[in-house]
C-alpha positions in Angstrom: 0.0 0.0 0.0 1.2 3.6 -1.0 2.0 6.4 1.1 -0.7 8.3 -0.1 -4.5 7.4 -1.0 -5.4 8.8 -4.9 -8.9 10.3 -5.2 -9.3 11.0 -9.2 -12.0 12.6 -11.0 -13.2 10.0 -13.7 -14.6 12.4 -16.8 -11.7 14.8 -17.9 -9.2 12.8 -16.0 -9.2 9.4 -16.2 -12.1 9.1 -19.3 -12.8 11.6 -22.3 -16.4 11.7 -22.2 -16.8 15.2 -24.0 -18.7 14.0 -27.2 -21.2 12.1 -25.1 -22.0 14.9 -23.0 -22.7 17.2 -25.7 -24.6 15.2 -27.9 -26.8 15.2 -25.3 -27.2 18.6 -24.4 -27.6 19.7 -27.8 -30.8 16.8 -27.9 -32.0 18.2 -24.9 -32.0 21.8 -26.1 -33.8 20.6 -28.9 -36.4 19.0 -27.1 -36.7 22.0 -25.2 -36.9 24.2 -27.6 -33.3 26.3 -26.2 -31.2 28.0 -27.6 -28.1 25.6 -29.1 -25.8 27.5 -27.9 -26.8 26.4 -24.0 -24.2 23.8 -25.2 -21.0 26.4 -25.1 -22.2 27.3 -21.6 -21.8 23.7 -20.1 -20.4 23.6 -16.7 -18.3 20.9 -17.0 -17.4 18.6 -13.5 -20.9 19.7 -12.3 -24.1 17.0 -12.1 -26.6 17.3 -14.9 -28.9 18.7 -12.7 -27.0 21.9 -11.6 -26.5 22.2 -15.3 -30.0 22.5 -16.1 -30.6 24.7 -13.1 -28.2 26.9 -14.5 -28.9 27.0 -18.3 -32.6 26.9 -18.2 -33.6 27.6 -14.5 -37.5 27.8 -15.4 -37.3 23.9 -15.6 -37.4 21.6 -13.4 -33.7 21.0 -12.8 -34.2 17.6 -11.0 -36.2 16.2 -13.7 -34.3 17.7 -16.6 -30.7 15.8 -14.9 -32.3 12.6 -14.6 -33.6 13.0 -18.6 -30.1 14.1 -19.4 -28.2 11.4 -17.2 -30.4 8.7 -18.4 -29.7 9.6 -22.3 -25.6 9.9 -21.7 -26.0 6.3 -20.2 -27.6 4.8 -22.9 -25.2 6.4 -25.2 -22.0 6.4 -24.4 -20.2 6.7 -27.9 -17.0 8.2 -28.3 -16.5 7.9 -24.5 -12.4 6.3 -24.5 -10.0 5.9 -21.8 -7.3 8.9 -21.5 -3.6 8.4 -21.6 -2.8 6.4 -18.7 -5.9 5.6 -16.7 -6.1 2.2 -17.2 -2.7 1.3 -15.2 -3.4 4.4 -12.4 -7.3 2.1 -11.6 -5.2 -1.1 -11.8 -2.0 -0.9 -10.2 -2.8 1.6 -8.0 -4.0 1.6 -4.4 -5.8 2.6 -2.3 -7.5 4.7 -4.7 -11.4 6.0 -5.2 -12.8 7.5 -8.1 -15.0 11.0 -7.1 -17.4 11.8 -9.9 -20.1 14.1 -10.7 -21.9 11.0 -12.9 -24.5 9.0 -10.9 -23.2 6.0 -10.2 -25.5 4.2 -13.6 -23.9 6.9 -15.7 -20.7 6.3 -14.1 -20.1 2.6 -14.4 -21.7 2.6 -18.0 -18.9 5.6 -18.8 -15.9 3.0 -17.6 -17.7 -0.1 -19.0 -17.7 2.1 -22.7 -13.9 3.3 -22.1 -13.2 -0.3 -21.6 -12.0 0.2 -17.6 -12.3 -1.8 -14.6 -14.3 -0.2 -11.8 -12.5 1.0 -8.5 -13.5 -0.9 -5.4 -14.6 2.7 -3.9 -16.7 4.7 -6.2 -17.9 8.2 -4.7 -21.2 9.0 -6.6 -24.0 12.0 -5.9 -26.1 9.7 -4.3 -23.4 9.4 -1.3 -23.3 13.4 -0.6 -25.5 16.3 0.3 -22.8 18.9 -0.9 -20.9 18.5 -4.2 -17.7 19.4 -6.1 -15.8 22.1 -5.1 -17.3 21.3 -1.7 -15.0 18.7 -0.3 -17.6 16.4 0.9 -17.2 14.2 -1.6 -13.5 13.9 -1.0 -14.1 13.4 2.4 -16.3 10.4 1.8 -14.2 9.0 -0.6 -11.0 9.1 2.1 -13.3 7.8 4.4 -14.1 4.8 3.0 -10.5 3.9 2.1 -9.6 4.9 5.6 -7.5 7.5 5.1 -7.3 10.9 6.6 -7.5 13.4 4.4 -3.0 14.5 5.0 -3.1 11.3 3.3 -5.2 12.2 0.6 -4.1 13.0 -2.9 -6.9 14.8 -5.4 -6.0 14.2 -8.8 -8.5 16.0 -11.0 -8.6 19.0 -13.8 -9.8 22.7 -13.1 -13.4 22.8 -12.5 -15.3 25.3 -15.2 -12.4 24.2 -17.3 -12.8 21.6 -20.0 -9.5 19.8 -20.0 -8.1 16.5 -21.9 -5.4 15.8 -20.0 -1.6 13.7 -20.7 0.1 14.4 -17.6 0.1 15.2 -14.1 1.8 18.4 -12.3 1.5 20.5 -9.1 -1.5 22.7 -9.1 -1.7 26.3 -8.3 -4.0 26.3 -5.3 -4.7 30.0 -6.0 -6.1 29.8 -9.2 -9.4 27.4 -8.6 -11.3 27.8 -5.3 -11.4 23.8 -5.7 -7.4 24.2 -4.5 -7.9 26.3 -2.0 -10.5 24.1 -0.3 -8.3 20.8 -0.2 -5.4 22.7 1.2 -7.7 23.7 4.1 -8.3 20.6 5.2 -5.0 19.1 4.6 -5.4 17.1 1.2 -3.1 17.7 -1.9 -5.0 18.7 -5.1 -3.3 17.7 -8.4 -4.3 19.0 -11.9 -3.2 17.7 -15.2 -1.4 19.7 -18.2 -1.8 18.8 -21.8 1.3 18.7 -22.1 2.6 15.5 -24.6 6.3 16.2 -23.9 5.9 15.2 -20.1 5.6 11.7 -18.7 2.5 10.3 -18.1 -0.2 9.8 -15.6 1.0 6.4 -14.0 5.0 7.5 -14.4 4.1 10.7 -12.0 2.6 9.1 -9.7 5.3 6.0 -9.6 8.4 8.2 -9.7 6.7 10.6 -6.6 4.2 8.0 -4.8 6.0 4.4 -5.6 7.6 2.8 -1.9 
């Protein structure tokens, strides 16, 4: 066992799930009768209902997520495995996956990209508050028991769609996200499209390995 738990986002950091997602929205605006261009607004690492809530808040935002997470389940094209994430969910441990996706839309997303399904999976159902609240961090270390010290966040910039190659320190000040883990004592990592640096699992090995 590692020195240090891994909590990783799943869409944007261990999946690219981008074409899904908006395929969706744009059939949702349609059905709607919105604007198209709600799709340029998504806020990306947020549920589908506090997207709805905030691109068409005369809905009813609960019922509009569940429409849109049930339609990104049952299609999951395009939705591949980034550079990486396959040895980081298999060789690495103890590690949970935090994501935004109910947990239907979430195993059908790593089923698609072909990836086996961490033992802890931290899901919506499983929180009151979620991202950049903690919470679901907290549950996550939790259930590996692991104190949050321990605890390393590996994710992209919320509000920020990001298809990412590599890991490397993140700016705390930049992203309120940052700011929160440092408060209570976890270590938030972001990734850099960067294809000259190492990838995801050499990081983490050449830092984290015992």
């Amino acid at each position: 066992m590692r020195d240090f738990a891994l909590l990783s986002d799943l869409d944007g950091t261990l999946i690219d799930s981008k074409a899904s997602v908006v395929r969706a929205f744009k059939w949702w605006a349609e059905l709607r009768g919105l604007d198209p261009a709600v799709v340029d607004r998504l806020p990306h690492g947020r549920t589908s209902t506090d997207a709805a809530a905030e691109l068409a808040p005369d809905l009813d935002a609960e019922a509009e997520g569940k429409l849109l997470d049930e339609r990104q389940r049952l299609d999951t094209g395009g939705v591949v495995a980034l550079v990486g994430a396959r040895e980081v969910l298999e060789r690495y441990e103890p590690l949970a996956v935090v994501t935004s996706c109910p947990e239907p839309l979430a195993r059908a997303r790593l089923t698609a990209a072909r990836l086996p399904t961490p033992r802890v999976l931290v899901t919506p159902e499983l929180w009151a508050r979620g991202k950049p609240d903690p919470e679901p961090y907290l549950i996550a270390g939790a259930r590996l028991g692991v104190t949050p010290d321990r605890c390393l966040v590996l994710g992209f910039a919320f509000g920020a769609l990001a298809l990412p190659r590599v890991i490397a320190r993140y700016n705390a000040e930049n992203v309120a996200s940052g700011r929160v883990m440092e408060k209570i004592g976890m270590q938030f990592w972001r990734e850099q499209p960067d294809p000259g640096l190492p990838g995801i699992t050499e990081r983490l090995y050449e830092k984290y390995a015992p």
